[in-house]
PyMOL commands that place a pseudoatom at each C-alpha (Angstrom):
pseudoatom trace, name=CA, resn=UNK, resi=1, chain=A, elem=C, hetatm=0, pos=[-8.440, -29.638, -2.334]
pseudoatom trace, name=CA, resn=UNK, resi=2, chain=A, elem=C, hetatm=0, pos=[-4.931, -29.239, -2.554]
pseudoatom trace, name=CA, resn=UNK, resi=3, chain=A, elem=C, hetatm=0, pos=[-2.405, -29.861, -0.446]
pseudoatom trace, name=CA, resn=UNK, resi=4, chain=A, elem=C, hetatm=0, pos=[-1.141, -26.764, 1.639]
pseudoatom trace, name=CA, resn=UNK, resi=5, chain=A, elem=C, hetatm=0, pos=[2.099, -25.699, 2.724]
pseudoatom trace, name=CA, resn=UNK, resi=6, chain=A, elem=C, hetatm=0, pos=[3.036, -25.085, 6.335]
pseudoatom trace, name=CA, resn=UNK, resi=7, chain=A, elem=C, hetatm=0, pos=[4.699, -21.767, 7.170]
pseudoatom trace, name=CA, resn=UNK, resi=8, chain=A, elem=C, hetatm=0, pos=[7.576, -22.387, 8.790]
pseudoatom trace, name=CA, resn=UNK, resi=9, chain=A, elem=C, hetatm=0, pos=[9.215, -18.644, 9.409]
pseudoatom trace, name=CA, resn=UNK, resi=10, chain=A, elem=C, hetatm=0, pos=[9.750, -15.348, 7.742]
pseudoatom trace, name=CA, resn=UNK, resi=11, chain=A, elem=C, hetatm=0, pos=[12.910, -14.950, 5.781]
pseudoatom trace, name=CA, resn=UNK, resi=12, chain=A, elem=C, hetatm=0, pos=[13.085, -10.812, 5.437]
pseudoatom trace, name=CA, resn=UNK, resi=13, chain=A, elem=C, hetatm=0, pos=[10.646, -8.169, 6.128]
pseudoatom trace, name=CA, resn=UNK, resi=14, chain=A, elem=C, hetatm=0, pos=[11.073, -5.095, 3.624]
pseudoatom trace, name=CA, resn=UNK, resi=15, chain=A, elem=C, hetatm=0, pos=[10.704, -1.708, 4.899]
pseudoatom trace, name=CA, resn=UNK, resi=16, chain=A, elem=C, hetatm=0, pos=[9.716, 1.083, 2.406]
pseudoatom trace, name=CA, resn=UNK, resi=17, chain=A, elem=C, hetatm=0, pos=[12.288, 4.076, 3.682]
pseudoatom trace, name=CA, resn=UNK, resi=18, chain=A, elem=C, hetatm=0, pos=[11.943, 7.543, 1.947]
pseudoatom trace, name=CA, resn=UNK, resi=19, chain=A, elem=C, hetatm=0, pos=[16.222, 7.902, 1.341]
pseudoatom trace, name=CA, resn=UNK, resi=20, chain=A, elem=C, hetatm=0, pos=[18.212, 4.767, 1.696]
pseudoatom trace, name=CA, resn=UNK, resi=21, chain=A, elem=C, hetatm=0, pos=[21.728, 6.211, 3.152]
pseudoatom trace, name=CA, resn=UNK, resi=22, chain=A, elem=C, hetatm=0, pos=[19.660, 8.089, 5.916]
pseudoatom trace, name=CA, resn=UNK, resi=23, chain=A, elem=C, hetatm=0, pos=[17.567, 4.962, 6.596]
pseudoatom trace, name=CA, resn=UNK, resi=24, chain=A, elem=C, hetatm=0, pos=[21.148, 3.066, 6.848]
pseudoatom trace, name=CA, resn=UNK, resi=25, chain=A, elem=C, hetatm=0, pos=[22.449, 5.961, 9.568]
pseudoatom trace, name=CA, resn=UNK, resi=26, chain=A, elem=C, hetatm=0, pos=[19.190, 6.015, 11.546]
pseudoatom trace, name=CA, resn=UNK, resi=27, chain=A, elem=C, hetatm=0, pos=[18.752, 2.241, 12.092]
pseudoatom trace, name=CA, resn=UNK, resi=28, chain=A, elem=C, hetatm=0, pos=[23.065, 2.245, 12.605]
pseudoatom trace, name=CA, resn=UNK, resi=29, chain=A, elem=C, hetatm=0, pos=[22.382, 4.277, 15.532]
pseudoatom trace, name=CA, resn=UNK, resi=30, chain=A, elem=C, hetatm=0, pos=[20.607, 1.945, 16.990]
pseudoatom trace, name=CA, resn=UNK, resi=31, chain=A, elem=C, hetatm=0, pos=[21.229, -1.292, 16.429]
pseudoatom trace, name=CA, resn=UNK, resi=32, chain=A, elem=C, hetatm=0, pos=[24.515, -3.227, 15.220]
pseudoatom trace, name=CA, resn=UNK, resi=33, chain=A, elem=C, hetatm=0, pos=[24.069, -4.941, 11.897]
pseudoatom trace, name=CA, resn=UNK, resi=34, chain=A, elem=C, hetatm=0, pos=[26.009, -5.999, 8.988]
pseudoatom trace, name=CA, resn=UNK, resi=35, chain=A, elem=C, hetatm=0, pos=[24.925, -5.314, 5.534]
pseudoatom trace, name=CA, resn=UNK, resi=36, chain=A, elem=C, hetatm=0, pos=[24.118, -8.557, 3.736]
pseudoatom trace, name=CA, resn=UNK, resi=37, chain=A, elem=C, hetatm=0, pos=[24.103, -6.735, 0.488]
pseudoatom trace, name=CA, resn=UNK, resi=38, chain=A, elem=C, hetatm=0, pos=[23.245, -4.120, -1.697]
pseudoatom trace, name=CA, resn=UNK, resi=39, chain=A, elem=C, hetatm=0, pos=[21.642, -3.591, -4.971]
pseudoatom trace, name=CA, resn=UNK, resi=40, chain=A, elem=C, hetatm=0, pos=[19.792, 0.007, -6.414]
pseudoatom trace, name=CA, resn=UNK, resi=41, chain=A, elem=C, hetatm=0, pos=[17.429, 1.331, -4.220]
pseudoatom trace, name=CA, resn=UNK, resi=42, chain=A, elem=C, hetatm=0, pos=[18.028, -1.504, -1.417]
pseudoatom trace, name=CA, resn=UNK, resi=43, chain=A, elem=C, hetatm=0, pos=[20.120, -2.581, 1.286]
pseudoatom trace, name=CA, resn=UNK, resi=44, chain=A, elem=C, hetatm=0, pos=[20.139, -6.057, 3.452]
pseudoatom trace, name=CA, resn=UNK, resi=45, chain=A, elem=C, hetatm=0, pos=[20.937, -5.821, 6.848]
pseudoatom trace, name=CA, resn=UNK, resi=46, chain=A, elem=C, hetatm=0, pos=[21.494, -9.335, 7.938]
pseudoatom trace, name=CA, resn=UNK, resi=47, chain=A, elem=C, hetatm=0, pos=[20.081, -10.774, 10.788]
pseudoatom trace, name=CA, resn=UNK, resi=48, chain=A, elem=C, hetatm=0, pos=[21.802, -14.578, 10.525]
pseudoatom trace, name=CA, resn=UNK, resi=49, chain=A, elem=C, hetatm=0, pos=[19.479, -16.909, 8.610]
pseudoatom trace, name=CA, resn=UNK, resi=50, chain=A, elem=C, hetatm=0, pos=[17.373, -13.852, 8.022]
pseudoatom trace, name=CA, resn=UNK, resi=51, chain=A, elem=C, hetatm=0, pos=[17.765, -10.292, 6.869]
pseudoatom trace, name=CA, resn=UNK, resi=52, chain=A, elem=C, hetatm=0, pos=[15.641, -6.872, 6.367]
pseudoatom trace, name=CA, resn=UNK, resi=53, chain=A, elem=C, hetatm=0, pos=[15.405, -5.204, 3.202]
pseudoatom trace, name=CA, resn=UNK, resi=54, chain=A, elem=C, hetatm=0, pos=[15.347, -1.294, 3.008]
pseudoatom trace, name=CA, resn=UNK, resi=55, chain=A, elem=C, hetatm=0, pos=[13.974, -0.056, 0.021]
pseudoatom trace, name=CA, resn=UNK, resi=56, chain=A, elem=C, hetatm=0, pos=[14.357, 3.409, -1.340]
pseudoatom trace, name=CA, resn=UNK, resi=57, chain=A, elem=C, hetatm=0, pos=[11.539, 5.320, -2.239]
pseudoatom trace, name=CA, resn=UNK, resi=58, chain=A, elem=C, hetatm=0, pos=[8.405, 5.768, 0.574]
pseudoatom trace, name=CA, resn=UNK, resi=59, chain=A, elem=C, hetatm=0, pos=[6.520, 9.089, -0.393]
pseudoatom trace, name=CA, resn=UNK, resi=60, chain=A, elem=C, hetatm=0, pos=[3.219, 7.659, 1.505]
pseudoatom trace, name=CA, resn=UNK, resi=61, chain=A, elem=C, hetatm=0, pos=[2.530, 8.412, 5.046]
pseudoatom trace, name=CA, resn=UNK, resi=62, chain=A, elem=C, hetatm=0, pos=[2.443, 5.656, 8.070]
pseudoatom trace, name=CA, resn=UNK, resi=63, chain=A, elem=C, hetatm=0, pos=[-0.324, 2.586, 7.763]
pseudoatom trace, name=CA, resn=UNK, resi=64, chain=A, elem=C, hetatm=0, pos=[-1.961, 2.672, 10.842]
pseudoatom trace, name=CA, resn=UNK, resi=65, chain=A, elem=C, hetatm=0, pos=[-1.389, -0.558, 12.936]
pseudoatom trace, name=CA, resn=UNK, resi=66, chain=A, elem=C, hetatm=0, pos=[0.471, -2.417, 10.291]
pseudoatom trace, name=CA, resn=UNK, resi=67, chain=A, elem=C, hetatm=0, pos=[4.009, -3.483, 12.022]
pseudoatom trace, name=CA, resn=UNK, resi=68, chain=A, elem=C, hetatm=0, pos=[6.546, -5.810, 12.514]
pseudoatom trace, name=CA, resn=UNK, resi=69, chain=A, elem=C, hetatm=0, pos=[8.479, -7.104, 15.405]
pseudoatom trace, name=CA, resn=UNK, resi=70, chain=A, elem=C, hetatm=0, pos=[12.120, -7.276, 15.938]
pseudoatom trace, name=CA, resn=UNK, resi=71, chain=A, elem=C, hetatm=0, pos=[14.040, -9.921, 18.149]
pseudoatom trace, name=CA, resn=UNK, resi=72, chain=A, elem=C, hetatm=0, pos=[16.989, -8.785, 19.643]
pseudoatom trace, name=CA, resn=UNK, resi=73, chain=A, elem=C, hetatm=0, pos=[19.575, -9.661, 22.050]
pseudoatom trace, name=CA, resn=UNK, resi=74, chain=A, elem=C, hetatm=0, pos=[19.205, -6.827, 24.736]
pseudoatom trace, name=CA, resn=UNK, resi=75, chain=A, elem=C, hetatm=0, pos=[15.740, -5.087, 24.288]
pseudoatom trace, name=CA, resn=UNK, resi=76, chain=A, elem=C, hetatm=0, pos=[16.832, -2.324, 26.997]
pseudoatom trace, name=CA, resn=UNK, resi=77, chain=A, elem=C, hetatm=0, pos=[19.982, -1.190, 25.076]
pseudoatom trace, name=CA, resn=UNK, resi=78, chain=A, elem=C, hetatm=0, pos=[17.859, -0.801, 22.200]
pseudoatom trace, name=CA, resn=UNK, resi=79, chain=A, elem=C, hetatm=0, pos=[15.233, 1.309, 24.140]
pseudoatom trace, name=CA, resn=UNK, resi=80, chain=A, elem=C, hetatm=0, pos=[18.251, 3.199, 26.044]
pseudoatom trace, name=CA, resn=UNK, resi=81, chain=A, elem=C, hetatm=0, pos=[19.964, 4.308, 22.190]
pseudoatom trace, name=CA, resn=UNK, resi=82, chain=A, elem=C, hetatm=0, pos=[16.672, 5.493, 21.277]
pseudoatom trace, name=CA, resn=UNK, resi=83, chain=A, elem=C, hetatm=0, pos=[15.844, 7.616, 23.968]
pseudoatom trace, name=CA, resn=UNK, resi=84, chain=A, elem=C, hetatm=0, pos=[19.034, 9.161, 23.587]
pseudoatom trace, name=CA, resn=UNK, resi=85, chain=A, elem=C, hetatm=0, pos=[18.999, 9.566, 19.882]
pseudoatom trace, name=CA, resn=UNK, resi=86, chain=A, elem=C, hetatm=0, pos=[15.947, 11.565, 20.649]
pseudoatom trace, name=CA, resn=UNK, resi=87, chain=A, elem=C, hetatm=0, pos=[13.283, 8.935, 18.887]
pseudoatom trace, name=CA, resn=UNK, resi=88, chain=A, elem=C, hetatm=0, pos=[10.057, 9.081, 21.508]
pseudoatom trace, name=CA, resn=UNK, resi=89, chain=A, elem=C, hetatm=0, pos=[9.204, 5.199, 22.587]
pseudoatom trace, name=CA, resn=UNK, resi=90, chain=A, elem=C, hetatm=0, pos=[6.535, 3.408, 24.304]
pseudoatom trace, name=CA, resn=UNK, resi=91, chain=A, elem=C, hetatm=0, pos=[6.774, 3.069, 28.066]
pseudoatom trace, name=CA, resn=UNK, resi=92, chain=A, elem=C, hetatm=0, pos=[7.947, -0.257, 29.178]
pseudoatom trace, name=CA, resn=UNK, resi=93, chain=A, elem=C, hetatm=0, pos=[7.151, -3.198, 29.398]
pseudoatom trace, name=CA, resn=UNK, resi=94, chain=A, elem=C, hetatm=0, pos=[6.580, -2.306, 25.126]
pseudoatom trace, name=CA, resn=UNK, resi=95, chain=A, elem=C, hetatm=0, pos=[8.828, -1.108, 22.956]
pseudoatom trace, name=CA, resn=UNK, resi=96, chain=A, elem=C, hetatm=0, pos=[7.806, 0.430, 20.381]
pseudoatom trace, name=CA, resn=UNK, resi=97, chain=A, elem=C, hetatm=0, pos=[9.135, 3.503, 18.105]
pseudoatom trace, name=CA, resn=UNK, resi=98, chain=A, elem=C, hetatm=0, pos=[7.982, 4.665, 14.917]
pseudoatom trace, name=CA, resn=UNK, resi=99, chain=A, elem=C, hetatm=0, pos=[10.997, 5.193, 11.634]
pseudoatom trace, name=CA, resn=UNK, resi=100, chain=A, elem=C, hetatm=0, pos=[11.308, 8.816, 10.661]
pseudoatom trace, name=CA, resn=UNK, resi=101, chain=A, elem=C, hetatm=0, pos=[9.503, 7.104, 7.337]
pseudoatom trace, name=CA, resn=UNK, resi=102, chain=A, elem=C, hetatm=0, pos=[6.644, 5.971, 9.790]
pseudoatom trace, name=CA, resn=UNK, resi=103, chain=A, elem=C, hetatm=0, pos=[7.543, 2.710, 9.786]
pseudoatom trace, name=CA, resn=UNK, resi=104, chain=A, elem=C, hetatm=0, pos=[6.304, 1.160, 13.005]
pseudoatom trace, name=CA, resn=UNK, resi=105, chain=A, elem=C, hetatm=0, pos=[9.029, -1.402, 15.026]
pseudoatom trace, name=CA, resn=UNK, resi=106, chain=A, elem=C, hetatm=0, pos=[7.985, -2.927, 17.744]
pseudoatom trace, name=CA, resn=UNK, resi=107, chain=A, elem=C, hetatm=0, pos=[11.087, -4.739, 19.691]
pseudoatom trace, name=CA, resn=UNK, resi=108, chain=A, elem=C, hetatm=0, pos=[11.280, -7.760, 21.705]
pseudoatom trace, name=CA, resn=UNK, resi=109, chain=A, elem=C, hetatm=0, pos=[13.885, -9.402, 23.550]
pseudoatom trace, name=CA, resn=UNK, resi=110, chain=A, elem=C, hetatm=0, pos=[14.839, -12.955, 22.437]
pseudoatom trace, name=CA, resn=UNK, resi=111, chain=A, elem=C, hetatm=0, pos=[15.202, -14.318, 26.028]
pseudoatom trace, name=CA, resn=UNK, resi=112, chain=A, elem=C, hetatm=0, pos=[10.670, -13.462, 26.585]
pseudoatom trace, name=CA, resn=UNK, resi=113, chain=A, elem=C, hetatm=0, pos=[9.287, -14.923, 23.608]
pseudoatom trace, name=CA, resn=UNK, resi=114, chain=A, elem=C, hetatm=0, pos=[9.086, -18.822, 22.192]
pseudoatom trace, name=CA, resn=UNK, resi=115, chain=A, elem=C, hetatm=0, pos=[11.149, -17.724, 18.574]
pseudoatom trace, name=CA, resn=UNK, resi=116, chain=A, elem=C, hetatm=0, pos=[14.012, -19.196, 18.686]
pseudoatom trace, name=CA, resn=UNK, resi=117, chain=A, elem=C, hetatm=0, pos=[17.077, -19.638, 16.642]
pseudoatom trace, name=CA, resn=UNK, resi=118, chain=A, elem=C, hetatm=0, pos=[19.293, -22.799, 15.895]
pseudoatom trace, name=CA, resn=UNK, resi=119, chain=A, elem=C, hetatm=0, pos=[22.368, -22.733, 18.213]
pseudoatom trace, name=CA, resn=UNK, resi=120, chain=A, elem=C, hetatm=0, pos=[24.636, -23.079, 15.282]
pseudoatom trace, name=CA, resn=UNK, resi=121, chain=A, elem=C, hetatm=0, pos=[22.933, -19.572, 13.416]
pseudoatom trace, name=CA, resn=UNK, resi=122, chain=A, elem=C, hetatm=0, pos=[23.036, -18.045, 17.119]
pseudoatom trace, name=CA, resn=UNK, resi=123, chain=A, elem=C, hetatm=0, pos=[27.171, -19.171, 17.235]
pseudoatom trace, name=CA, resn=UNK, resi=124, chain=A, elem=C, hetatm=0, pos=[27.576, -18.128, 13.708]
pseudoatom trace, name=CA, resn=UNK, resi=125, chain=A, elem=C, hetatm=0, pos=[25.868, -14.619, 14.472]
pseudoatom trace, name=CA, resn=UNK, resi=126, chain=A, elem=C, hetatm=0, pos=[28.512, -14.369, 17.413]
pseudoatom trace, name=CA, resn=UNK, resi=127, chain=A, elem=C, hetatm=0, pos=[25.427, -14.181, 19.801]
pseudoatom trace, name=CA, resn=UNK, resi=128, chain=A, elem=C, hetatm=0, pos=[26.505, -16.404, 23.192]
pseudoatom trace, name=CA, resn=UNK, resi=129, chain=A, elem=C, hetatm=0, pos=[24.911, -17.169, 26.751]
pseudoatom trace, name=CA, resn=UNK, resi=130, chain=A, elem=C, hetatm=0, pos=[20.966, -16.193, 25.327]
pseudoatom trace, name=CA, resn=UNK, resi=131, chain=A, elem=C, hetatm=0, pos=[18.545, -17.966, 28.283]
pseudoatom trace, name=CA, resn=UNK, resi=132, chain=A, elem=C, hetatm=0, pos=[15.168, -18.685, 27.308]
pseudoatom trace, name=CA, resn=UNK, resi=133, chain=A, elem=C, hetatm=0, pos=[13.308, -16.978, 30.269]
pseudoatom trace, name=CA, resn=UNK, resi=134, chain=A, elem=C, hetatm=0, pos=[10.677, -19.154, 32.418]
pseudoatom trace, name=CA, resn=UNK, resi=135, chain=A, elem=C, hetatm=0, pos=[7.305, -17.747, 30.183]
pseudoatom trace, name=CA, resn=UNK, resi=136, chain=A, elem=C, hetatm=0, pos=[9.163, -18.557, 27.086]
pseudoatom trace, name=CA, resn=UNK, resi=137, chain=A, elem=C, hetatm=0, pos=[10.113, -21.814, 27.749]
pseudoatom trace, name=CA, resn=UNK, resi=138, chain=A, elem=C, hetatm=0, pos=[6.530, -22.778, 28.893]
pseudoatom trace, name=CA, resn=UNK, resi=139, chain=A, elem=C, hetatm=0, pos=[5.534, -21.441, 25.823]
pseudoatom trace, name=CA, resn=UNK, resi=140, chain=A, elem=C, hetatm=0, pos=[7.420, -23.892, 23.799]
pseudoatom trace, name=CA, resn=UNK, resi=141, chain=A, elem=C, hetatm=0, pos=[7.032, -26.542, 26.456]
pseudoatom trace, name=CA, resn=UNK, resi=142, chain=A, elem=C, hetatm=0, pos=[2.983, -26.587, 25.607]
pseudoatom trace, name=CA, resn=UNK, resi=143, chain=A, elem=C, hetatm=0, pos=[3.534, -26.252, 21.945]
pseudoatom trace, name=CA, resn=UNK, resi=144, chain=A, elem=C, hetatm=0, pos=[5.939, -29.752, 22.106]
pseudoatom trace, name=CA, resn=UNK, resi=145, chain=A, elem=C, hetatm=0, pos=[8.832, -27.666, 20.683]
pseudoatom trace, name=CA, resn=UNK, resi=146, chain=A, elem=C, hetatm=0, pos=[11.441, -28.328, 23.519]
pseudoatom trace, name=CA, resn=UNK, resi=147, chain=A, elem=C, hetatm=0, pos=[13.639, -31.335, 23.752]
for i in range(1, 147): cmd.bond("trace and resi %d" % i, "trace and resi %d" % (i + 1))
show_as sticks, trace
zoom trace
């Protein structure tokens, strides 16, 4: 048998949006991002070491439970824009919200889960003063991954 790699993260997740300017504006409402890059029928929104790719073109309808999470810095600002962009969300402690391409986004705050990013990509992002909470840092305390 041959020797298998070990996964070690996910570089970009690529969302299939129906119209990539609107996709842009809706996720801009929301959430404050940087384009990475650009190329015909996509757009990179960088997220550090990381990115998402939007690509032009969805004409199928939503895929049941398929998903993806994303980390952020302040999960209740995120939920708060939402609401008030009009975009109907799970009730706490979830958050969850589908794209108007039915893409389904479930959010999660940085500080209650055991990702983590190098301090250096977290400086470099401009992202300061991030605390692991207590259930995170077990986490990564039983899985050997803390110093």
């Amino acid at each position: 048998m041959a020797e298998r790699a070990r996964p070690l993260g996910i570089n970009h997740v690529a969302l299939d949006v129906g119209d990539l300017e609107e996709a842009l504006a809706f996720y801009g409402r929301f959430f404050d991002f940087e384009l990475q890059g650009r190329e015909p029928g996509m757009a990179f929104i960088d997220m550090g070491d990381q990115f998402i790719a939007l690509a032009e073109g969805r004409a199928d309808p939503a895929q049941g439970g398929r998903h993806f999470g994303l980390v952020v810095d302040d999960k209740e600002a995120v939920r708060a824009a939402l609401r008030e962009g009009g975009v109907e969300v799970s009730e706490p402690p979830r958050l969850d919200f589908r794209d108007p391409w039915g893409n389904w986004v479930q959010v999660v705050d940085y500080r209650d889960i055991q990702f983590t990013k190098a301090s250096n990509v977290l400086r470099g992002m401009g992202v300061t003063g991030l605390e692991k909470r207590p259930g995170a840092l077990e986490e990564l305390r039983e899985k050997g991954l803390l110093d």
